[in-house]
TORGU-857400 format. One record per residue (C-alpha): residue in three letters; x, y negated, z. Coordinates in steps of 0.02 Angstrom, whole numbers, plus 32768, in hexadecimal, padded with zeros to 4 digits. Example, Ala and Ser with C-alpha at 12.3 -4.5 7.8 and 13.67 -1.06 7.14 Angstrom:
residues 2
Ala826780E18186Ser82AC80358165
//
This chain:
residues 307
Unk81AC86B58011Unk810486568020Unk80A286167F99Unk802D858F7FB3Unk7F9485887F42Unk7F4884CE7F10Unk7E9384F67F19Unk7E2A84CE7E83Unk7DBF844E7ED5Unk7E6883ED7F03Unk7E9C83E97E4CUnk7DDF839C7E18Unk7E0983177EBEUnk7EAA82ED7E67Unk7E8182DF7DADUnk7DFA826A7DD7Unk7E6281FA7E56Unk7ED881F77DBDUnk7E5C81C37D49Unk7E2C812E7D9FUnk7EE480E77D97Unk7EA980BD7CD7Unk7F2B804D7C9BUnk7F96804D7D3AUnk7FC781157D23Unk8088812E7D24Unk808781D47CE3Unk802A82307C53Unk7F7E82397C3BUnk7F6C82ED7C18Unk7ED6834E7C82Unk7F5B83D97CA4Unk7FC9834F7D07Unk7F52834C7D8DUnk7F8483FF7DC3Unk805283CC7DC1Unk800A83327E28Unk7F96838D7EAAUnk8032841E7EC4Unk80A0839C7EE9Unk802A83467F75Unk801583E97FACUnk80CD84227FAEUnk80EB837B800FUnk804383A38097Unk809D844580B3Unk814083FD80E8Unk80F3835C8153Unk80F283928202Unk8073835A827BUnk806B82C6820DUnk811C828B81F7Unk8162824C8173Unk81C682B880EAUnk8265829080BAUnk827A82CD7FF5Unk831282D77F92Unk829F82B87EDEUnk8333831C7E61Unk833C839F7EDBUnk829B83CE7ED2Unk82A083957E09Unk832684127DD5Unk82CE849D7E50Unk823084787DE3Unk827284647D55Unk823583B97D35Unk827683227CFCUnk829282A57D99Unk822E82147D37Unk81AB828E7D43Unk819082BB7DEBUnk81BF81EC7E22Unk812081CA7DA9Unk80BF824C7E05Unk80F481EA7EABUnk80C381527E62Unk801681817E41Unk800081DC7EE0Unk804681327F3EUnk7FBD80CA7EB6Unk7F22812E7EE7Unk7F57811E7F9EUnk7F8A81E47FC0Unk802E81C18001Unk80AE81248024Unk8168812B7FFAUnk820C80E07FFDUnk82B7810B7FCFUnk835081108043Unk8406814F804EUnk83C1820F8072Unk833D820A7FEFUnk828281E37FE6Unk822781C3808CUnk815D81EE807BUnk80DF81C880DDUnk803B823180AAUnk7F9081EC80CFUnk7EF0825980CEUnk7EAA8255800BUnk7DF481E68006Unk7D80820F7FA2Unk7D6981F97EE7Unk7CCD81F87E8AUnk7CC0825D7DFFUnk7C9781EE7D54Unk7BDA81EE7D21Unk7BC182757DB3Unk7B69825F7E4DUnk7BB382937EFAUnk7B5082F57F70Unk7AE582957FE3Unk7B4682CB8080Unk7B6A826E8115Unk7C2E8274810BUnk7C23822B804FUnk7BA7819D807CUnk7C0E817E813DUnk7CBB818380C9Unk7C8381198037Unk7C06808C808FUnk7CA7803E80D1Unk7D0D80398024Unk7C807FF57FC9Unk7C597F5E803BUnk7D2E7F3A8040Unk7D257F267F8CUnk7C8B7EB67F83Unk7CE17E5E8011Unk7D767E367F96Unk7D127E1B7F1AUnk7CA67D827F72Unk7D5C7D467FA9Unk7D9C7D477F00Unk7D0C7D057EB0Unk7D077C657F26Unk7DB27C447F25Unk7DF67C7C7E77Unk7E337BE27DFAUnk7DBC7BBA7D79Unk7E247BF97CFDUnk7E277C987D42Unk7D6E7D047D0EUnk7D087D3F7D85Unk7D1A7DF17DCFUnk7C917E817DDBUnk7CCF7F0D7E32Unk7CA17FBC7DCBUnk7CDD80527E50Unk7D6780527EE1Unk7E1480417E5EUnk7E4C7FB97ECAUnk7E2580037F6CUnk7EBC805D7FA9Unk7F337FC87F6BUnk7EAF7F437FCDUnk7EBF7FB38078Unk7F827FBA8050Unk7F897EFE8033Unk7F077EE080DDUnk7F887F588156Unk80267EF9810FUnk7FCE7E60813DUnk7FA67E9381F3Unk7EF07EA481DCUnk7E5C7E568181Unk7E597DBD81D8Unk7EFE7D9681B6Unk7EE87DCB80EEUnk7E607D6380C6Unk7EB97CC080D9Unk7F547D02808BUnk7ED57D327FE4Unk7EA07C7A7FE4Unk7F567C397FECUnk7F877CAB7F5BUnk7EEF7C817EF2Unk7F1F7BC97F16Unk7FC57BD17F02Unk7FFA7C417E68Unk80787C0F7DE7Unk80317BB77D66Unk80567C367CD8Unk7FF37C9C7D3EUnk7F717C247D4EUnk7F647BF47C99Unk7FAE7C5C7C25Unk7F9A7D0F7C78Unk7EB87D077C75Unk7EC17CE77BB4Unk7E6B7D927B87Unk7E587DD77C20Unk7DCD7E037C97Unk7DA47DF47D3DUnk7DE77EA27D65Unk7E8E7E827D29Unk7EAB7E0B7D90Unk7E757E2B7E19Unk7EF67EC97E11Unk7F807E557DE5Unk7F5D7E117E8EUnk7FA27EBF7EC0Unk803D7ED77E5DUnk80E27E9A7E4BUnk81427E5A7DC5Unk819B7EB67D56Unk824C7E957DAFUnk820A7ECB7E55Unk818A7F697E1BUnk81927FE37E9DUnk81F77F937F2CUnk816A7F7F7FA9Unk80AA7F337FC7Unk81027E868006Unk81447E5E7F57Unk808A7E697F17Unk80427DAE7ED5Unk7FCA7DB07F56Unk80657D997FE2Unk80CD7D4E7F64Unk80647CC67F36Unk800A7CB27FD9Unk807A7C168037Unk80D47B8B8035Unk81AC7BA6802DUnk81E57C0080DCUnk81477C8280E9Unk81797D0E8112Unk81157D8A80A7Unk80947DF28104Unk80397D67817DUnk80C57D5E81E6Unk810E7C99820AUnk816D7C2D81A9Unk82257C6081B9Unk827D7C198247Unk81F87BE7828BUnk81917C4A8339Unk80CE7C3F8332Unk80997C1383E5Unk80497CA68445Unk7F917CA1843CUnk7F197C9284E3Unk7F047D458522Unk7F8D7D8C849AUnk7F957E5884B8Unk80367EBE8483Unk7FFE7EF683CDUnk7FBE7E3D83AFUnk80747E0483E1Unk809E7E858384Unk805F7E5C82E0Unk80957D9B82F5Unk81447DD98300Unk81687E5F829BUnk812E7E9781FBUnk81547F2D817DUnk81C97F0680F6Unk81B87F9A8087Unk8242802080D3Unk825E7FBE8175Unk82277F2981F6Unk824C7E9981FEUnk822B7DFB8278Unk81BE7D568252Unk82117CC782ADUnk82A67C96834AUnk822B7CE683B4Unk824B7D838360Unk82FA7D79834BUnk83137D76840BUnk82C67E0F842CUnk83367E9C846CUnk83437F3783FFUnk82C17FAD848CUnk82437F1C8481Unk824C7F1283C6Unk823B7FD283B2Unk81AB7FE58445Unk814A7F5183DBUnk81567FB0833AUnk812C8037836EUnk80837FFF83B8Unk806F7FB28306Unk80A1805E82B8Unk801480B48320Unk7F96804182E9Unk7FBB80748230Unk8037800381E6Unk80F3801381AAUnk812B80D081ADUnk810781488240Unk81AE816982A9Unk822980DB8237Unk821B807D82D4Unk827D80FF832DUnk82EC810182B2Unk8317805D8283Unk834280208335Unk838C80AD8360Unk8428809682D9Unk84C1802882FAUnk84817F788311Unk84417F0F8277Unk83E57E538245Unk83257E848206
//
């Protein structure tokens, strides 16, 4: 029997990612939680392989721990929020995804000047003041202005950016939602708030659909007229013509787009693909860092289907 340790500079990395969940934390707020948290990203780095995905059957591993399963889902929760991991349930259990852990700054502490903080933390900083032009120029005027404080909405704004297909193809769907929310949301929800709350309502879901995937977020929710197909993809039933010069993975991303545990097609053009073409197009989407490395393989490889 092997025993793997959780090093004590992994357990700092991990109480401070927590920390800056604030209000959005699913589980306890306990300093001590951060070493249940960091053993379980480490139990689930030590089973990845090469980078695949994990499949994870949560009250197995619950009753082997001793540990309620509402605990260790809240612990995948968090791990998902701060942008650790991705996740989504199927008949065999859990299927995870892990991603490599960014860096958190410690609270009131400065980093060391090195040049894999500054090269790793440039790039974050200018996404959020990116947003937070965007939002600022397009937001209602009922809704306050927004001045970003840290990275707590970076990892759900890369999220929402590779569900849409890329920055270009986020930007306008940020205008459309900011345009086109509900009107509770537009009127009653500010009353009290501040900029920073909504601009993370932007990234979450309501209550009915917490949990079920980045493309029931407001931000692709809110974003289009009826018929848009969440994600940037075209109105349903409905093929986008092929652009001048169009490569595979820019075909790609006008056809297909990552529905939470699967993908799906945007349009009749999509629909009349054949099953290899479908899979060889997701794929190329699945190496450029969306969806869920390998469900490709799977999905079209199981007894045909309507996505």
């Amino acid at each position: 029997m092997r025993f793997y340790a959780v090093c004590t500079e992994a357990i700092e990395h991990t109480h401070r990612a927590l920390q800056q969940l604030e209000q959005r934390r699913q589980g306890s707020s306990r300093p001590s939680r951060a070493l249940r948290v960091a053993q379980l990203y480490g139990h689930l780095q030590c089973r990845a392989r090469d980078g695949a995905a994990v499949q994870l059957g949560l009250r197995d591993l619950a009753a082997a721990w001793h540990l309620q399963p509402r605990e260790l889902r809240a612990d995948l929760k968090d791990l998902q929020a701060i942008g650790w991991l991705h996740y989504s349930s199927g008949p065999s259990g859990l299927r995870i995804q892990l991603t490599e852990p960014a860096p958190v700054a410690a609270a009131a502490t400065q980093l060391p000047e090195t040049s894999a903080v500054v090269a790793s933390s440039e790039p974050v900083q200018g996404l959020i003041e990116q947003f937070a032009s965007h939002y600022n120029r397009q937001r209602p005027p009922s809704w306050p202005a927004y001045s970003p404080r840290g990275s707590a909405l970076a990892a759900r704004l890369r999220r929402a950016i590779a569900h849409a297909g890329g920055a270009e193809t986020f930007w306008p769907v940020l205008t459309q939602a900011l345009v086109g929310m509900p009107e509770f949301w537009r009127s009653t929800y500010p009353q009290g708030r501040s900029g920073a709350d909504c601009a993370a309502a932007l990234f979450s879901a309501d209550r009915h659909a917490a949990g079920l995937g980045v493309e029931f977020w407001h931000v692709f929710c809110w974003c289009g007229a009826p018929g848009t197909v969440a994600g940037g993809g075209a109105p349903a039933g409905q093929a986008s013509e092929a652009g001048p010069g169009e490569n595979d993975l820019e075909r790609a991303r006008r056809l297909l787009y990552w529905a939470g545990n699967h993908w799906r097609g945007a349009g009749i053009e999509a629909a009349k693909l054949e099953r290899n073409e479908k899979r060889r197009l997701a794929e190329l989407l699945e190496a450029a860092g969306l969806g869920v490395a390998g469900a490709a393989a799977e999905q079209f490889s199981r007894p045909v289907q309507t996505y």
